[in-house]
C-alpha positions as CSV (number, residue, x, y, z in Angstrom):
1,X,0.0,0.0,0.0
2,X,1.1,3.2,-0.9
3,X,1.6,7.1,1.0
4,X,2.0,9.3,-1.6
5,X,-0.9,11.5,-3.5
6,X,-2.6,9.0,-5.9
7,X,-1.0,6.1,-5.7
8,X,-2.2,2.7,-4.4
9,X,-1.2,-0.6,-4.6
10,X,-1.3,-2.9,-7.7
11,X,-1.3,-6.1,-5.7
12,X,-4.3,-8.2,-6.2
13,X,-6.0,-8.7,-2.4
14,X,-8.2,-11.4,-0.9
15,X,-10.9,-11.4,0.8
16,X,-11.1,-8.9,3.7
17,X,-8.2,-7.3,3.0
18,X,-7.7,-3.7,2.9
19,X,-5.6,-0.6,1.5
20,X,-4.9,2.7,2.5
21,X,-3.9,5.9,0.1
22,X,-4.2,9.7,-0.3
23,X,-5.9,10.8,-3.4
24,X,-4.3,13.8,-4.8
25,X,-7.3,16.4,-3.2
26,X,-5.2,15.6,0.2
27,X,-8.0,13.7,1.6
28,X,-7.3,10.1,2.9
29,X,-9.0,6.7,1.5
30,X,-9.4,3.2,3.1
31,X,-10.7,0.2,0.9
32,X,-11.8,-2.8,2.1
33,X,-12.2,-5.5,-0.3
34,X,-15.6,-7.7,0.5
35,X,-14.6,-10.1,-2.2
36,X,-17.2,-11.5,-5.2
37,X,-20.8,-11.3,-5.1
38,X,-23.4,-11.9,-8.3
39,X,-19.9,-12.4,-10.2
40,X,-18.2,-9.2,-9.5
41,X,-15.7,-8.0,-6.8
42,X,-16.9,-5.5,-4.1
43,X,-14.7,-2.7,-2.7
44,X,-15.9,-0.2,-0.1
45,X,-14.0,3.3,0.4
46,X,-13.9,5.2,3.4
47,X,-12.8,8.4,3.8
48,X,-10.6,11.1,6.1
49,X,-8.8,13.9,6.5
50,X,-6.2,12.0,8.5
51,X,-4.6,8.3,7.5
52,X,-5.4,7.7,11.1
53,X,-9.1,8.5,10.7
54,X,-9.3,5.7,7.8
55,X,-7.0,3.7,9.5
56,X,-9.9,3.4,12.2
57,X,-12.5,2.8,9.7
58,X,-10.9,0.0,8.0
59,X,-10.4,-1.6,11.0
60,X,-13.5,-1.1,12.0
61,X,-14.9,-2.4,8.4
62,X,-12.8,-5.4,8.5
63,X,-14.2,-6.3,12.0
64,X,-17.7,-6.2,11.1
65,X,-17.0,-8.7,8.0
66,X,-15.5,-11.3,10.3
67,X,-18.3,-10.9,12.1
68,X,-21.1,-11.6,9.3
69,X,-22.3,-7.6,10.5
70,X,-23.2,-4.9,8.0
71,X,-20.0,-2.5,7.8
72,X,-20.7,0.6,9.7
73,X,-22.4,3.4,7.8
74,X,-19.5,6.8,8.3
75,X,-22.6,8.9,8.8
76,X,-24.9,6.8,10.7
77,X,-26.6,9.4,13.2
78,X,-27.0,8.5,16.8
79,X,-30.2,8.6,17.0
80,X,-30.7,5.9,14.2
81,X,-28.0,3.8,16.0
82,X,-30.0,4.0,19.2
83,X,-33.8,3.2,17.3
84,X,-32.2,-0.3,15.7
85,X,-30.3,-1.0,18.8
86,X,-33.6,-0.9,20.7
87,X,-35.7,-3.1,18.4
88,X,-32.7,-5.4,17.3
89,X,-30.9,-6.0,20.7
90,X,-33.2,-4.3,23.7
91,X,-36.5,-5.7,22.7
92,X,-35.4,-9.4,22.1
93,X,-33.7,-9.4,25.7
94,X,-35.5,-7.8,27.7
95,X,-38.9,-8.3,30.0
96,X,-41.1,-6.2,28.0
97,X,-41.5,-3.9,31.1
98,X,-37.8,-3.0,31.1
99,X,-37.6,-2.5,27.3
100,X,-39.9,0.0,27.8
101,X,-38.5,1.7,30.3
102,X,-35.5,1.8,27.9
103,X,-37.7,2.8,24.6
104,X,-38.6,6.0,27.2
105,X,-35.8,6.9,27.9
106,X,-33.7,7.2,24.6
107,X,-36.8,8.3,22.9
108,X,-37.7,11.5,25.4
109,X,-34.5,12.3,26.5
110,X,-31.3,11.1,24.1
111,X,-32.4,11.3,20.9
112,X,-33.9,14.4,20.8
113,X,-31.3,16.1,22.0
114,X,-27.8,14.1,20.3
115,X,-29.6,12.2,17.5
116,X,-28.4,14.3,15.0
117,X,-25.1,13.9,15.9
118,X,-22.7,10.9,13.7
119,X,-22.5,8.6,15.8
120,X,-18.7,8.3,15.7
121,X,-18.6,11.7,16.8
122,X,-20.3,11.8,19.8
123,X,-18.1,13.1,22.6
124,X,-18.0,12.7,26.4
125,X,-18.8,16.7,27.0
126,X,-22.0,15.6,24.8
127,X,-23.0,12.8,27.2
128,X,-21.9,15.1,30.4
129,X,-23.8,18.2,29.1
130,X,-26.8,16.2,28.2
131,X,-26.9,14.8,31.8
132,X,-26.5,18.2,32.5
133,X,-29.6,19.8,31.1
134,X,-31.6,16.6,31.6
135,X,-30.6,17.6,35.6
136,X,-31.8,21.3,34.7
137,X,-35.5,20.3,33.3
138,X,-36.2,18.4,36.4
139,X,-35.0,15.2,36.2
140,X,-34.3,13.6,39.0
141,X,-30.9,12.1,39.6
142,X,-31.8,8.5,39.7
143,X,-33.6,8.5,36.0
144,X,-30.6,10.1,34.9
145,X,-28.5,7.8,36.4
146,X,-30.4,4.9,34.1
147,X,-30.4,7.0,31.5
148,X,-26.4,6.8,31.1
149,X,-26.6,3.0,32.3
150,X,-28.4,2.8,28.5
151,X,-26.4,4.5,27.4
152,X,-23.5,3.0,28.2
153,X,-24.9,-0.6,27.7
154,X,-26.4,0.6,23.5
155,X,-22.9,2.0,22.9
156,X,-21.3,-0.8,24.5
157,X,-22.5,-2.9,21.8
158,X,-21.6,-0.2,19.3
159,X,-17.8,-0.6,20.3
160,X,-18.4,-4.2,20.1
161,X,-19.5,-4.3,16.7
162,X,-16.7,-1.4,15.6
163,X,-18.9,1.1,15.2
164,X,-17.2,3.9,17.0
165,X,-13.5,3.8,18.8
166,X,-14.7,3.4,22.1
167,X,-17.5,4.1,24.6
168,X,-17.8,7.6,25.5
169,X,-20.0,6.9,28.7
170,X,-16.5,5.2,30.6
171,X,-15.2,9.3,30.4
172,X,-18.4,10.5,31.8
173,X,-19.6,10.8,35.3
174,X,-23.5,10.6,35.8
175,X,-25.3,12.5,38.7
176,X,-24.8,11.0,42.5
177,X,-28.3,9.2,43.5
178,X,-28.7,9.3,47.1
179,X,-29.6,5.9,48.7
180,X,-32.9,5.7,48.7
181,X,-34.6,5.4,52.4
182,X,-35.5,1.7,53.5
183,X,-38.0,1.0,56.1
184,X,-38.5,-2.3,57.3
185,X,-40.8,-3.4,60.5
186,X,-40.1,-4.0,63.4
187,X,-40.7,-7.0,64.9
188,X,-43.6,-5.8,67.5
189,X,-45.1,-3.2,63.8
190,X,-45.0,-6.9,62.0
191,X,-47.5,-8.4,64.8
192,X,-49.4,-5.3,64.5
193,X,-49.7,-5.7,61.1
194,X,-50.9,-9.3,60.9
195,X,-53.3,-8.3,63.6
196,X,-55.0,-5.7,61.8
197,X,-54.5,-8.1,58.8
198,X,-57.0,-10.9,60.3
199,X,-60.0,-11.2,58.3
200,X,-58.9,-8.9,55.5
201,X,-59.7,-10.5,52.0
202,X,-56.1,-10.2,51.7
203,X,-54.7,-10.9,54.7
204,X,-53.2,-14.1,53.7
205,X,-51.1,-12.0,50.7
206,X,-49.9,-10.2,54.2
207,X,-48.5,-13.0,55.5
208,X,-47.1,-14.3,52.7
209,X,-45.2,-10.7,51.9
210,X,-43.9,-10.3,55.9
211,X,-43.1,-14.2,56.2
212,X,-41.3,-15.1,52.8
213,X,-40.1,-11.7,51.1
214,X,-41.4,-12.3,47.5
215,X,-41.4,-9.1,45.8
216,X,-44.7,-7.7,44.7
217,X,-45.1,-8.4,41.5
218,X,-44.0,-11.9,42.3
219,X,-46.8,-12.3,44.6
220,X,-49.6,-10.9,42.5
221,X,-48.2,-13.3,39.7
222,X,-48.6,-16.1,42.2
223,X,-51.1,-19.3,40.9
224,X,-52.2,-22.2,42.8
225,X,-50.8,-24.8,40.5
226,X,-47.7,-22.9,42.4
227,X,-48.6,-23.9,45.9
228,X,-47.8,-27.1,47.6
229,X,-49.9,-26.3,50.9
230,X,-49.4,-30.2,51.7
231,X,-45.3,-29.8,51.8
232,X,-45.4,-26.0,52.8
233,X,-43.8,-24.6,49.4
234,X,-44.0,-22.2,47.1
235,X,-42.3,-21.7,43.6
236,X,-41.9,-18.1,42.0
237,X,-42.5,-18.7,38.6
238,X,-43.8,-15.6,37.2
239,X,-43.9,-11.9,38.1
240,X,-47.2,-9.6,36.8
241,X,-46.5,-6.1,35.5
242,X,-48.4,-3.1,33.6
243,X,-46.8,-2.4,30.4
244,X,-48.2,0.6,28.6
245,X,-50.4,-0.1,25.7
246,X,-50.3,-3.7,26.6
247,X,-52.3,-3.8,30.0
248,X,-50.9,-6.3,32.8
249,X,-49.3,-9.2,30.8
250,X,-47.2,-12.5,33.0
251,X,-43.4,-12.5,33.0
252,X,-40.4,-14.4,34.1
253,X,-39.2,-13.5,37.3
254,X,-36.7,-10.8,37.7
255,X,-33.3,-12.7,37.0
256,X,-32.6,-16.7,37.1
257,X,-32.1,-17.1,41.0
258,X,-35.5,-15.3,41.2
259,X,-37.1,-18.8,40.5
260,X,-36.9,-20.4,43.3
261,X,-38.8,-22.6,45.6
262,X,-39.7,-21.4,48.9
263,X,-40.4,-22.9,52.6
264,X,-44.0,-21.7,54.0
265,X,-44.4,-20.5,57.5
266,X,-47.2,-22.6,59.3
267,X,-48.9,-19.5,59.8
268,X,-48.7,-18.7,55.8
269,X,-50.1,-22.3,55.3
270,X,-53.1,-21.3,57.3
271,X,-53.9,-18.2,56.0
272,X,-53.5,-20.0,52.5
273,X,-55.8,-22.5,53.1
274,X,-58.3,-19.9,54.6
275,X,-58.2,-17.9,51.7
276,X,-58.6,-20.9,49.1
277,X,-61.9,-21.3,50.6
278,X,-63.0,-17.9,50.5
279,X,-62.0,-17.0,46.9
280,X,-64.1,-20.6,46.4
281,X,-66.9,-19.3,48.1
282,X,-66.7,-15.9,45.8
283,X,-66.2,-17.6,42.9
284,X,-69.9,-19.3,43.2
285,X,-71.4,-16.5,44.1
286,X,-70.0,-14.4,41.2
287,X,-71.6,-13.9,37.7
288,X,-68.6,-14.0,35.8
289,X,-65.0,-15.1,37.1
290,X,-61.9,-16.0,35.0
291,X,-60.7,-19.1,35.7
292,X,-56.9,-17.6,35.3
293,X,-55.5,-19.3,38.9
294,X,-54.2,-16.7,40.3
295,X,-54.3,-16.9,44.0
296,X,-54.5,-12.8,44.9
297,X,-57.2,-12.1,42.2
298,X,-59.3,-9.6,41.5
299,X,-63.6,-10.0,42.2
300,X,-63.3,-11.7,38.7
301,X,-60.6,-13.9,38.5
302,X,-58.1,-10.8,37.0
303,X,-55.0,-10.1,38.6
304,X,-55.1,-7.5,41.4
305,X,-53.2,-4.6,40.2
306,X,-50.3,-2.5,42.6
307,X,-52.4,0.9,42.5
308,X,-55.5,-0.8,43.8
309,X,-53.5,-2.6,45.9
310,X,-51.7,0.2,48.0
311,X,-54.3,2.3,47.4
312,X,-57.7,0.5,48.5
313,X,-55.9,-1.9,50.8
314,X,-52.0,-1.6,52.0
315,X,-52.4,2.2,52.5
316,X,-56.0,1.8,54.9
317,X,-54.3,-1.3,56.5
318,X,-51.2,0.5,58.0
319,X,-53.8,2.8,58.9
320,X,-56.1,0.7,60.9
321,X,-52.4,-0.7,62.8
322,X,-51.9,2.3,63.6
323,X,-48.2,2.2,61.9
324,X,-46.4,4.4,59.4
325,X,-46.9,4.8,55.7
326,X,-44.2,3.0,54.0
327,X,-43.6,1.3,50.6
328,X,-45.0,-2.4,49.8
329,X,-41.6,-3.3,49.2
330,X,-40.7,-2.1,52.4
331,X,-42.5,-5.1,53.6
332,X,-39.8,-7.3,51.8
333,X,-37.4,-5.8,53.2
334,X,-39.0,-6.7,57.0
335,X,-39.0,-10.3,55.9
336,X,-35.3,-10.1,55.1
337,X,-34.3,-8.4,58.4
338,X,-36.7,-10.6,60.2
339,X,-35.1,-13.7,59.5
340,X,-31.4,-12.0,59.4
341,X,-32.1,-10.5,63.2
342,X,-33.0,-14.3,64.2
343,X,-30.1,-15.9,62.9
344,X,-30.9,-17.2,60.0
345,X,-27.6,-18.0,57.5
346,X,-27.6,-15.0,55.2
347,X,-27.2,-17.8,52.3
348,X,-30.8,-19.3,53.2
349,X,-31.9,-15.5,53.4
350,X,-30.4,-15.0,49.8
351,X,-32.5,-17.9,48.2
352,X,-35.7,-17.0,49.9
353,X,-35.3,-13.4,48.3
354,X,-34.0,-14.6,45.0
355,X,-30.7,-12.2,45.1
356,X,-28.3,-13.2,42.4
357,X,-25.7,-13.4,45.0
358,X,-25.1,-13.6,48.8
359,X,-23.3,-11.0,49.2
360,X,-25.8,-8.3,47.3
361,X,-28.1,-10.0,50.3
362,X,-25.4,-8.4,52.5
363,X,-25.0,-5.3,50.8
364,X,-28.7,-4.8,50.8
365,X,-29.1,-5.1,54.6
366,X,-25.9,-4.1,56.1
367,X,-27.8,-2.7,59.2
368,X,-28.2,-6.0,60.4
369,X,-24.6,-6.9,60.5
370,X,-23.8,-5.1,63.6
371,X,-26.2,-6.9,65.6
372,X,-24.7,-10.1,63.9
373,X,-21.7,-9.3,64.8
374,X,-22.5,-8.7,68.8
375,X,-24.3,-11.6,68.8
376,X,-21.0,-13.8,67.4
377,X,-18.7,-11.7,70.0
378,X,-21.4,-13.5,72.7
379,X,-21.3,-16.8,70.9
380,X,-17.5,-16.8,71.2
381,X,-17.2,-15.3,74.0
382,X,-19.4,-18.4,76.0
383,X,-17.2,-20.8,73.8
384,X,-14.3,-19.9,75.1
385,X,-15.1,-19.1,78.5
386,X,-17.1,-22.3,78.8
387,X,-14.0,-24.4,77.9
């Protein structure tokens, strides 16, 4: 290959390989040769004003034919990037919820702002000053934060694929989230809880949410073909969510460890088996009920949804116990410091919540260590003095 003004080389290439000259306007020219198709040999140029520029793009081109992917376009805009990324990567993988949530963000607040932009050309002061104004309008900190984990994740896959020289969002720092607040019961606020629970349609979904720790949408997603009251066990097979323009639609459960099979408190059995025979009872006496098996349903056999369920009965129950308002979930999180505060191995702990990892379990509900950690100075402290 040759560095002087219009000349090239002569040499006959193969497949995949690539040249580099300057034409004689000064301006720089990579060509990748994508070999014979319908009987006659493709070339593509790329151009720059630099031989490093090209050098990058034939790189980048040569990549993308090893890997059976389309060679990148040298003026694809960012916002086009970002549209086929979600419907060609985010959509396939994702719980329809989450996609979403993705589809939101990049359509109100990215693209609108950098799609214009060349893809390849989009800088870290464009990512920090779109943070930036996205912080000005009023966004809170936290969507911004998930905003640049999209970000980062779409352009990710851009690098992957050799469509830009690397992924702008590692240079950028997004906005500091403060942790958000969690509240979990005490145990003396769980009893009161239950108490006000008893003979609440829903007081065996109660139980279940303060005894095993399934998240909400878990428990609303719950059937009875999932419900061994015989051996005491649960399995979390599903989750139910609301996805706009779609209504409430079934799921898999958060991540892989979220299915999982779970131990019954007797006290959960009991409420369990008291509510089977009510929701029997109402389902005679109703005019129409879908037989869907859910075992938290709605007066027709639908799936309770979380408004109506903080709303019309979470919200008046704390009430009526005369306890704080705090978040559904927060009644997860009592479960987990429940069983933590009693002992139990924070492994066992992990399962029951379906955590991806033990020490996330930890992280989570670091509170509880220091009263762990007395309680093994005691434990150690009898040991030794005992011997």
């Amino acid at each position: 290959m040759g560095d002087r003004p219009g000349t090239s080389s002569r040499r006959r290439r193969g497949h995949n390989e690539g040249s580099i000259f300057q034409r004689k306007d000064g301006r720089w020219v990579a060509r990748v040769d994508l070999g014979y198709q319908n009987g006659r040999r493709q070339r593509k140029d790329m151009f720059g004003r630099t031989r490093r520029d090209v050098q990058q793009k034939l790189a980048a081109a040569q990549r993308a034919v090893q890997d059976n992917l389309p060679i990148p376009a040298e003026r694809q805009r960012f916002g086009a990037f970002l549209t086929a990324w979600l419907e060609d990567v985010a959509r396939p993988n994702l719980r329809p919820r989450v996609f979403v949530r993705y589809r939101e963000l990049l359509t109100l607040h990215a693209i609108p702002t950098l799609g214009a932009r060349p893809l390849a050309k989009v800088t870290p002061q464009d990512m920090q000053a779109l943070y930036t104004v996205k912080l000005e309008e009023g966004l809170a900190p936290r969507t911004v934060g998930h905003l640049h984990r999209v970000l980062h994740r779409a352009l990710a896959d851009a690098l992957r694929w050799g469509l830009v020289a690397r992924n702008v969002c590692d240079a950028v720092k997004p906005p500091k989230v403060q942790a958000q607040e969690m509240r979990a019961l005490s145990p003396n606020e769980a009893r009161q809880l239950l108490t006000a629970a008893a003979g609440d349609p829903l007081q065996a979904l109660y139980v279940v949410a303060v005894t095993v720790g399934l998240r909400q949408g878990e428990l609303l997603g719950l059937k009875w073909a999932d419900v061994d009251l015989d051996a005491g066990r649960l399995q979390v097979r599903r989750s139910i969510a609301r996805v706009n323009g779609q209504g409430w639609i079934e799921q898999e459960p958060k991540s892989a460890k979220s299915r999982r099979s779970v131990a019954l408190t007797r006290l959960a059995v009991e409420s369990l088996y008291r509510h089977r025979r009510r929701q029997l009872e109402r389902r005679v006496k109703a005019l129409a009920w879908e037989d869907n098996g859910f075992v938290f349903a709605n007066e027709v056999g639908r799936p309770l949804t979380p408004q109506n369920l903080t709303q019309r009965s979470f919200l008046p129950l704390l009430e009526r116990a005369g306890l704080p308002r705090v978040r559904f979930h927060d009644l997860r999180h009592t479960a987990a410091t429940l069983l933590l505060a009693q002992g139990v191995h924070p492994k066992v702990v992990q399962e029951m919540l379906g955590h991806s990892t033990v020490s996330l379990t930890l992280d989570v509900y670091s509170h509880v260590t220091p009263t762990l950690q007395s309680e093994a100075a005691e434990k150690m402290q009898a040991v030794l003095a005992g011997g």
